[in-house]
N, C-alpha and C positions, 0 to 999 in steps of 0.2 A: 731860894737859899737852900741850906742843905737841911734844913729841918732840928738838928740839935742845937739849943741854945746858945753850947758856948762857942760853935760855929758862927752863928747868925751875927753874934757880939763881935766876933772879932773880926767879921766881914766888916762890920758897923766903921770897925776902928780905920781898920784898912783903905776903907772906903775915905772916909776923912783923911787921915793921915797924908794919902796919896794925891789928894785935892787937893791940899792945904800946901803940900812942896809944888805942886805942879804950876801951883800959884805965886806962891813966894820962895822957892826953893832951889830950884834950880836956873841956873844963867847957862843954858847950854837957847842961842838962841835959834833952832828949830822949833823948840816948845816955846820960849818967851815970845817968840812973836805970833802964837797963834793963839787962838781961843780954844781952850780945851776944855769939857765937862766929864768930871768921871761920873758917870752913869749907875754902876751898879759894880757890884765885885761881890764874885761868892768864894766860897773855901770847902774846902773836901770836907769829911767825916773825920779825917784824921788829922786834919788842921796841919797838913804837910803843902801843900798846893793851894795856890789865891789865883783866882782867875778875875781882870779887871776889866771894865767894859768901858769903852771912853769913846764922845764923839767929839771931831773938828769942823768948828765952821770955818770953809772952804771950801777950796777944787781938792781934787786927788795929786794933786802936787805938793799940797799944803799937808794932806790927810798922812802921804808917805814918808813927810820932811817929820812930823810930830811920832811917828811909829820908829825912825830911826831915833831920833832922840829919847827916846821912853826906854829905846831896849838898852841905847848905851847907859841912860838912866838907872838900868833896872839894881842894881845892886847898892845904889846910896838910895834910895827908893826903901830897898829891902832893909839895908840897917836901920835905917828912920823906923820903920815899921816895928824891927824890933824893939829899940831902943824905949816905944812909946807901948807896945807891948808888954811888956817883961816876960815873955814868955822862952821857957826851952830851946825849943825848934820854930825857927822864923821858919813862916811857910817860904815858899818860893812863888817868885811875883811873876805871871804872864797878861799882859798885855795885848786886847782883843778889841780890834775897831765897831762899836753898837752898829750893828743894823736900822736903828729904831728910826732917826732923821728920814734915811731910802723908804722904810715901809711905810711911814708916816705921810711921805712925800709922794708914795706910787696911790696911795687910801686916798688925797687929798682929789687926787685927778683922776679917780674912779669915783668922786663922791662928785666931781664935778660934770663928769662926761654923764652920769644918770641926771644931773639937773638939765645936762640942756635937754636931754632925750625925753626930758619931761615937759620942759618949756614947748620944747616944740609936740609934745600931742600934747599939750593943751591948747597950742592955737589952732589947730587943726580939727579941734573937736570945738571948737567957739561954735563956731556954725554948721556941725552938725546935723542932721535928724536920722531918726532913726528908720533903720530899713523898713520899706512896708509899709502897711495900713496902720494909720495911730491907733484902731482898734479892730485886730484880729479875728476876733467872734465874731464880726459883725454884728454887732447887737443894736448900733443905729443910736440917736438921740434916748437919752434917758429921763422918763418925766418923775415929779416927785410924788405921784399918786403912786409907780409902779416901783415905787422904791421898798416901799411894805411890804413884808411876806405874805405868800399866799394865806388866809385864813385869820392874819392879824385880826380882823375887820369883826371875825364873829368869838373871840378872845375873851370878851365879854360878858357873853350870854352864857355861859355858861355848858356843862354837860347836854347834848340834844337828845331829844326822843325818850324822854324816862332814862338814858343812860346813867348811871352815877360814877359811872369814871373807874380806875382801879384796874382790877385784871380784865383784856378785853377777850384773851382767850378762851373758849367756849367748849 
Protein backbone atom coordinates (compact mmCIF):
# COMPACT_ATOMS: atom_id res chain seq x y z
CA UNK A 1 0.00 0.00 0.00
CA UNK A 2 1.15 3.48 -0.07
CA UNK A 3 2.02 3.85 3.45
CA UNK A 4 -0.50 6.96 4.68
CA UNK A 5 -3.40 5.91 6.49
CA UNK A 6 -6.06 7.44 4.95
CA UNK A 7 -4.68 5.90 1.73
CA UNK A 8 -4.52 2.32 3.08
CA UNK A 9 -8.51 3.08 4.31
CA UNK A 10 -9.66 3.92 1.26
CA UNK A 11 -7.84 1.20 -0.64
CA UNK A 12 -9.80 -1.03 2.13
CA UNK A 13 -13.03 0.40 0.76
CA UNK A 14 -12.33 0.27 -2.73
CA UNK A 15 -11.24 -3.02 -2.47
CA UNK A 16 -14.69 -4.15 -1.04
CA UNK A 17 -16.75 -2.02 -2.79
CA UNK A 18 -15.29 -3.27 -6.12
CA UNK A 19 -15.80 -6.98 -4.98
CA UNK A 20 -18.95 -6.64 -3.74
CA UNK A 21 -20.51 -4.99 -7.48
CA UNK A 22 -18.32 -7.47 -9.20
CA UNK A 23 -20.42 -9.99 -7.45
CA UNK A 24 -23.73 -8.66 -7.29
CA UNK A 25 -23.52 -5.57 -9.43
CA UNK A 26 -23.07 -5.76 -12.51
CA UNK A 27 -25.10 -7.94 -15.47
CA UNK A 28 -22.67 -7.23 -18.12
CA UNK A 29 -22.30 -11.09 -18.63
CA UNK A 30 -18.46 -11.29 -19.49
CA UNK A 31 -17.94 -10.57 -15.75
CA UNK A 32 -21.20 -12.72 -14.51
CA UNK A 33 -20.06 -15.62 -16.03
CA UNK A 34 -16.79 -15.72 -14.76
CA UNK A 35 -15.23 -16.13 -11.44
CA UNK A 36 -13.37 -13.07 -10.51
CA UNK A 37 -11.31 -12.22 -7.19
CA UNK A 38 -10.22 -8.81 -6.41
CA UNK A 39 -6.97 -9.38 -5.16
CA UNK A 40 -5.56 -6.26 -3.72
CA UNK A 41 -5.99 -2.47 -4.89
CA UNK A 42 -3.70 0.27 -3.87
CA UNK A 43 -4.10 4.19 -4.28
CA UNK A 44 -1.62 6.98 -4.85
CA UNK A 45 -0.44 9.52 -1.97
CA UNK A 46 -2.91 11.85 -3.38
CA UNK A 47 -5.72 9.54 -3.38
CA UNK A 48 -6.30 10.61 -7.14
CA UNK A 49 -5.47 7.19 -8.89
CA UNK A 50 -6.73 3.31 -7.59
CA UNK A 51 -5.04 0.75 -9.04
CA UNK A 52 -7.00 -2.86 -8.72
CA UNK A 53 -5.49 -6.10 -9.09
CA UNK A 54 -8.03 -8.86 -9.92
CA UNK A 55 -7.60 -12.69 -11.00
CA UNK A 56 -9.88 -15.05 -13.42
CA UNK A 57 -10.30 -18.60 -13.02
CA UNK A 58 -9.88 -19.52 -16.56
CA UNK A 59 -8.03 -19.71 -20.07
CA UNK A 60 -6.94 -16.37 -21.49
CA UNK A 61 -10.10 -16.06 -23.36
CA UNK A 62 -11.90 -15.97 -20.29
CA UNK A 63 -9.14 -13.56 -18.62
CA UNK A 64 -9.59 -11.09 -21.83
CA UNK A 65 -13.65 -11.34 -21.92
CA UNK A 66 -13.62 -10.20 -17.90
CA UNK A 67 -10.74 -7.12 -18.72
CA UNK A 68 -13.15 -5.92 -21.34
CA UNK A 69 -15.92 -5.99 -19.23
CA UNK A 70 -14.26 -4.13 -16.12
CA UNK A 71 -13.06 -1.49 -18.37
CA UNK A 72 -16.56 -0.91 -19.97
CA UNK A 73 -17.55 -1.29 -16.13
CA UNK A 74 -15.10 1.08 -15.01
CA UNK A 75 -17.12 4.26 -14.46
CA UNK A 76 -20.52 2.81 -12.51
CA UNK A 77 -17.63 0.89 -10.80
CA UNK A 78 -16.13 4.58 -10.07
CA UNK A 79 -19.51 6.30 -8.90
CA UNK A 80 -20.19 3.21 -6.61
CA UNK A 81 -16.87 3.96 -5.03
CA UNK A 82 -17.74 7.37 -4.56
CA UNK A 83 -20.96 7.18 -3.68
CA UNK A 84 -19.81 4.74 -0.62
CA UNK A 85 -16.82 7.01 -0.17
CA UNK A 86 -18.16 10.41 0.32
CA UNK A 87 -15.11 11.73 -0.62
CA UNK A 88 -14.22 15.12 -2.96
CA UNK A 89 -12.31 13.47 -5.67
CA UNK A 90 -13.24 9.76 -6.58
CA UNK A 91 -9.83 8.46 -7.45
CA UNK A 92 -9.83 6.96 -10.89
CA UNK A 93 -10.32 3.22 -11.15
CA UNK A 94 -7.56 1.08 -13.35
CA UNK A 95 -7.88 -2.31 -13.62
CA UNK A 96 -4.73 -4.79 -13.74
CA UNK A 97 -4.75 -8.54 -14.22
CA UNK A 98 -2.62 -10.26 -10.62
CA UNK A 99 0.27 -12.03 -11.66
CA UNK A 100 0.07 -14.03 -8.35
CA UNK A 101 -2.15 -17.49 -9.68
CA UNK A 102 1.23 -17.66 -13.02
CA UNK A 103 3.90 -17.13 -10.19
CA UNK A 104 2.23 -19.32 -7.75
CA UNK A 105 1.73 -21.91 -10.54
CA UNK A 106 5.37 -21.52 -12.16
CA UNK A 107 6.73 -21.99 -7.75
CA UNK A 108 4.51 -25.05 -7.68
CA UNK A 109 6.53 -26.82 -10.65
CA UNK A 110 9.74 -25.62 -9.50
CA UNK A 111 8.91 -26.97 -5.99
CA UNK A 112 7.98 -30.02 -7.67
CA UNK A 113 10.84 -30.63 -10.48
CA UNK A 114 13.38 -30.29 -7.09
CA UNK A 115 11.24 -33.28 -5.37
CA UNK A 116 11.66 -35.50 -8.01
CA UNK A 117 15.69 -34.46 -8.47
CA UNK A 118 15.60 -35.35 -4.88
CA UNK A 119 13.51 -38.67 -5.16
CA UNK A 120 15.81 -39.73 -7.53
CA UNK A 121 19.40 -39.08 -5.48
CA UNK A 122 18.01 -40.61 -2.91
CA UNK A 123 17.46 -43.84 -4.69
CA UNK A 124 20.65 -43.73 -6.15
CA UNK A 125 22.33 -43.22 -2.91
CA UNK A 126 20.26 -46.36 -1.20
CA UNK A 127 23.04 -48.35 -2.26
CA UNK A 128 25.76 -46.41 -2.11
CA UNK A 129 29.25 -46.71 -0.47
CA UNK A 130 31.56 -44.56 -0.08
CA UNK A 131 34.66 -44.08 -2.21
CA UNK A 132 37.73 -45.89 -0.84
CA UNK A 133 38.94 -47.56 2.12
CA UNK A 134 36.31 -47.47 4.96
CA UNK A 135 39.33 -46.42 6.91
CA UNK A 136 41.86 -44.26 5.35
CA UNK A 137 44.65 -44.19 7.96
CA UNK A 138 44.94 -47.29 7.78
CA UNK A 139 44.89 -47.87 11.23
CA UNK A 140 43.54 -51.69 11.04
CA UNK A 141 41.23 -53.27 13.74
CA UNK A 142 40.83 -51.30 16.98
CA UNK A 143 41.24 -53.20 20.34
CA UNK A 144 39.75 -51.79 23.62
CA UNK A 145 43.01 -51.88 25.70
CA UNK A 146 44.52 -49.40 23.02
CA UNK A 147 41.60 -47.30 23.19
CA UNK A 148 43.25 -45.50 26.56
CA UNK A 149 45.70 -42.69 26.16
CA UNK A 150 49.05 -43.17 26.43
CA UNK A 151 50.04 -42.87 30.23
CA UNK A 152 46.26 -43.22 31.45
CA UNK A 153 47.64 -46.34 33.15
CA UNK A 154 50.25 -44.39 35.51
CA UNK A 155 47.42 -41.38 36.28
CA UNK A 156 47.33 -42.75 39.46
CA UNK A 157 50.39 -42.87 41.05
CA UNK A 158 50.88 -39.90 41.17
CA UNK A 159 53.96 -37.21 40.47
CA UNK A 160 57.32 -39.65 39.77
CA UNK A 161 60.87 -39.25 41.04
CA UNK A 162 60.41 -36.81 44.07
CA UNK A 163 58.87 -34.59 41.21
CA UNK A 164 55.93 -32.38 42.80
CA UNK A 165 54.48 -31.30 39.79
CA UNK A 166 54.01 -27.41 39.06
CA UNK A 167 56.36 -25.41 36.96
CA UNK A 168 58.61 -28.05 35.06
CA UNK A 169 60.67 -25.23 33.69
CA UNK A 170 64.13 -25.29 35.14
Amino acid sequence: MSGSARADNLAKLIREVVAQKIQRGIKDPRIKNHQVTVTDTRVTGDLRESTVFYTVYGDDSARAEVAAGLESARGMLRTEVGRAAGIKHTPSLAFVPDALPENARAMEELFDAARARDAKLREEAEGAQYAGDPDPYGRGPVDEEDDAPEGADRADEGPAGGERGGDTAR
